[in-house]
C-alpha positions in Angstrom: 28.4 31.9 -23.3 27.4 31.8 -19.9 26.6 35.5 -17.3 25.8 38.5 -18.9 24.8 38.4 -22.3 27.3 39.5 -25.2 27.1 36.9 -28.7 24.0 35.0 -30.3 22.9 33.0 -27.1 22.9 33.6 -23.4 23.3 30.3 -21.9 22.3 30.6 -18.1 25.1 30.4 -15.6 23.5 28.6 -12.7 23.6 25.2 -10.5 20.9 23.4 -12.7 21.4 19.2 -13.3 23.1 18.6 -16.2 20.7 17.5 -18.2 18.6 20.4 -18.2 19.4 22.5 -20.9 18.3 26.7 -21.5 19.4 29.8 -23.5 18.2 33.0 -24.4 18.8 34.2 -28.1 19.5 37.4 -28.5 18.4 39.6 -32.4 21.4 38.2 -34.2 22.3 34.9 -36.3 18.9 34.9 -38.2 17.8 36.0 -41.6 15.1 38.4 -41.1 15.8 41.9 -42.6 15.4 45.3 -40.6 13.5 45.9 -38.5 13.4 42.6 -37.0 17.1 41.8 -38.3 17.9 39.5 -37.9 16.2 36.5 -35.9 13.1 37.4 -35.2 11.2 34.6 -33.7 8.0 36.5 -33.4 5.3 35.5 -36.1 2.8 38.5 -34.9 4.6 41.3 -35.2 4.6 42.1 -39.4 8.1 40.3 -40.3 7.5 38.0 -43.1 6.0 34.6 -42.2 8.9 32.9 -44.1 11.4 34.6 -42.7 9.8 33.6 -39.2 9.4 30.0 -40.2 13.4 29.9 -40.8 14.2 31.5 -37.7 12.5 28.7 -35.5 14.3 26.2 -37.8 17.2 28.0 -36.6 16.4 27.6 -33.0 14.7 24.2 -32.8 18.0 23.0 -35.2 20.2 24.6 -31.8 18.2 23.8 -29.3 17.4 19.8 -30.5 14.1 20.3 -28.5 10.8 21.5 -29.8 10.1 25.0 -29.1 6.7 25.4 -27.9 5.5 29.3 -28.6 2.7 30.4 -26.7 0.0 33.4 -27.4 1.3 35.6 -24.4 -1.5 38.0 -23.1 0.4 39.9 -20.2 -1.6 36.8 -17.7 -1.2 34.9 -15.1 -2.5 31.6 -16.8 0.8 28.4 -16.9 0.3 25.5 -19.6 0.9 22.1 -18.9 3.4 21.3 -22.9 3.7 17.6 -24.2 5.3 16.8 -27.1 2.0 16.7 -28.6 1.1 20.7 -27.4 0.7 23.2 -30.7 2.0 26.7 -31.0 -0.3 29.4 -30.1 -2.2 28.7 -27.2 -3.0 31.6 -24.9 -0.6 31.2 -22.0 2.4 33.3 -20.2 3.9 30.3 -18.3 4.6 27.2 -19.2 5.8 23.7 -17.8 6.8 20.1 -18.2 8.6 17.3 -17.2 9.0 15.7 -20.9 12.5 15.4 -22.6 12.8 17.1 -25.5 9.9 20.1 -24.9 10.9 23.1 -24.8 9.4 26.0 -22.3 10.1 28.8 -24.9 8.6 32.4 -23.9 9.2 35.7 -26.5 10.4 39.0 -25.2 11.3 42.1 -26.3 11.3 44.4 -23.2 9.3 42.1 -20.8 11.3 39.6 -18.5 11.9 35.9 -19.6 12.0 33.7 -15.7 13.3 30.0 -16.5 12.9 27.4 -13.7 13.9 23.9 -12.4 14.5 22.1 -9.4 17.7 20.9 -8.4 17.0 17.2 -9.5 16.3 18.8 -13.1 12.9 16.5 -13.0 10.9 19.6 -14.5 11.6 22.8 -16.2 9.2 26.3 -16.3 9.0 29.7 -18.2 7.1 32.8 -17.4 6.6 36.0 -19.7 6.6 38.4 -16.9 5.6 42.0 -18.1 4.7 44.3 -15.6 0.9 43.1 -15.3 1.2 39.6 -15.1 4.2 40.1 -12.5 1.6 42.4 -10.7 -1.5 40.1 -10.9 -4.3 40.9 -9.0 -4.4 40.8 -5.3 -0.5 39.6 -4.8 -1.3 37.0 -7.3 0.8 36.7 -10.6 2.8 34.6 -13.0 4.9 34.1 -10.6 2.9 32.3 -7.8 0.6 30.6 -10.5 4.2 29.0 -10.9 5.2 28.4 -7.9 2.2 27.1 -7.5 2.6 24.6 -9.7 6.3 23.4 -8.9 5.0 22.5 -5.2 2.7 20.5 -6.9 5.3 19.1 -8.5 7.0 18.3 -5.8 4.2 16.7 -3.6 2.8 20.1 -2.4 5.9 20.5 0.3 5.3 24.0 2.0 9.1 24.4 1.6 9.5 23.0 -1.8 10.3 26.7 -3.2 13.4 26.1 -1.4 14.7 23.4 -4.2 13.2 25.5 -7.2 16.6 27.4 -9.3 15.8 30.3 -11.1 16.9 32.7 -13.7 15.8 36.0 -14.9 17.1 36.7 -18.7 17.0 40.3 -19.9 14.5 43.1 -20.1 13.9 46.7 -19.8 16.2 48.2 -17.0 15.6 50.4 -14.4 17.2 53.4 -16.0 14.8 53.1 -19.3 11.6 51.8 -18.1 9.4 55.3 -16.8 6.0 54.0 -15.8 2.9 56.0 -14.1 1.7 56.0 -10.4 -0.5 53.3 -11.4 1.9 50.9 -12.0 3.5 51.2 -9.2 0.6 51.1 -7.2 -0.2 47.7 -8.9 2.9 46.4 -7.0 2.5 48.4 -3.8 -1.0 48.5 -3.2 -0.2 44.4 -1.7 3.2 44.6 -1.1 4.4 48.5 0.3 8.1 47.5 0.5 7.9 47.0 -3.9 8.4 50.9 -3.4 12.2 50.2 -3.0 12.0 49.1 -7.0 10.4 52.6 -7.7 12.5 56.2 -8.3 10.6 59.4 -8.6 11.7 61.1 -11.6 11.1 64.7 -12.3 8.1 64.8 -14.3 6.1 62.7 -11.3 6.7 59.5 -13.2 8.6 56.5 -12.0 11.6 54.6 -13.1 10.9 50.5 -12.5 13.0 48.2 -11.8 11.1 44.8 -13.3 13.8 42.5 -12.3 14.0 43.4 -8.9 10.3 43.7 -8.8 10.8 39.9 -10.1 13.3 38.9 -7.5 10.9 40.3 -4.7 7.9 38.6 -5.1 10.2 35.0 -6.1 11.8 35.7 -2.3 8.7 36.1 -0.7 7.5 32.6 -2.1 10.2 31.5 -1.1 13.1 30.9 -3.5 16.3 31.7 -2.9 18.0 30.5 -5.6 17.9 33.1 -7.8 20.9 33.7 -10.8 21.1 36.4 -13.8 19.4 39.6 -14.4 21.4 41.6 -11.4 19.6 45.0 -12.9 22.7 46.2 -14.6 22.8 48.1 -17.9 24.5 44.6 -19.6 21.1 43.0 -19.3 18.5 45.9 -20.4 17.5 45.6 -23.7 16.4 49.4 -24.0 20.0 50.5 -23.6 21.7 47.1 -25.5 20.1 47.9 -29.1 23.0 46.2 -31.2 22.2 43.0 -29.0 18.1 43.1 -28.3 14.9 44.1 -29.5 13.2 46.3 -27.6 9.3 47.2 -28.0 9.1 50.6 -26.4 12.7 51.2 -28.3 12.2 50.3 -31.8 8.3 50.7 -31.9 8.4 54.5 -31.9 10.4 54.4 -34.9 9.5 51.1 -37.0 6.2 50.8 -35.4 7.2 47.1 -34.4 10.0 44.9 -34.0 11.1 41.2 -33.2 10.5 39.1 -30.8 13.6 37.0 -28.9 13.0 33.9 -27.2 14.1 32.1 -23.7 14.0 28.2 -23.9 14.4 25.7 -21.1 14.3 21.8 -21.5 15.0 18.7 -20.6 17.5 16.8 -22.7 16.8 13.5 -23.9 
């Protein structure tokens, strides 16, 4: 399917060359048993190894790409993946321009970003939480891969103009309460973030991390920017029979699965 996600995969519905391929997967079509039922793609999180082993089977066997999984440390740092680039390396962004690698980054709350440019000669992922989105000093995940992409494209100082971008689903704005020091982590460099910040009662705030997402993408300057709109479809808080969701399911199960976002180029 393509929009809003609804079945197994979300398959992005943007302008991207046709040979570059993405999805999202969502917690069903796997074989894990509860709490991670049932495809759990996360092998650090307490569901049995096996279980995990058959669930990347699963999605390497859809995707006909390796998946590369990274060790995501709510960073900033991007990883260069070949086809010869093991699982596990501490990253939360990747990047290539070889067929048949797959970007892959787990969520369960946090926001999967997939990139290309408009040729489809390289593909991107980003695990953007709300600390590597933040960074330090206006710098985060997100302009580590811009960064990169003008690199990519010969440095051009307009070359975020040609990147496509999508945003897969996380934690909405209704469900995700934060403290004053998150949202100074966003507004302390950039005072209009505030507009992605509501007061609540208690003196917390409700965030909205995809539009905090789309505001610091437009201010590299991409406009090219498709999914996550910030609606209840996409937050996987709210979606449970669809998602896994950390803050969710971790107050009752103490854990719970991991899904993945994949982007590749197709051989």
């Amino acid at each position: 399917m393509s929009g809003p996600p609804g079945s197994n995969w979300t398959v992005p519905d943007w302008p991207a060359a046709g040979h570059v391929r993405a999805l999202c997967s969502t917690r069903l079509g796997g074989v894990s048993v509860p709490p991670y039922d049932t495809f759990n793609l996360g092998d650090h999180v307490g569901d049995a190894p096996e279980l995990v082993e058959k669930n990347r089977h699963l999605l390497a066997h859809k995707i006909g790409a390796k998946p590369v999984f990274l060790k995501q440390v709510h960073g900033v740092e991007l990883l260069d993946l070949s086809s010869h680039t093991s699982n596990g390396l501490i990253a939360d962004a990747c990047w290539t321009q070889q067929a048949g690698v797959a970007c892959t980054i787990m969520v369960a709350d946090c926001l999967p970003i997939l990139m290309t440019d408009r040729q489809g000669t390289w593909v991107a992922a980003a695990h953007a939480g709300w600390r590597g989105l933040a960074g330090q000093r206006g710098r985060g995940v997100l302009e580590t891969c811009i960064e990169r992409c003008r690199r990519a494209m010969d440095g051009e100082i307009h070359g975020a103009n040609n990147v496509l971008v999508w945003l897969g689903p996380c934690i909405g704005p209704a469900a995700f309460e934060v403290g004053y020091e998150v949202k100074a982590a966003f507004c302390d460099d950039y005072p209009d973030d505030a507009i992605a910040f509501q007061l609540t009662s208690n003196g917390r705030y409700l965030a909205d991390l995809a539009m905090l997402a789309r505001l610091r993408l437009q201010r590299s300057g991409v406009a090219a920017i498709f999914g996550n709109d910030s609606s209840s479809a996409w937050c996987t808080h709210t979606q449970e029979s669809l998602f896994f969701s950390h803050r969710r399911d971790a107050a009752v199960w103490g854990n719970t699965g991991r899904m993945a976002a994949c982007i590749w180029l197709d051989r």
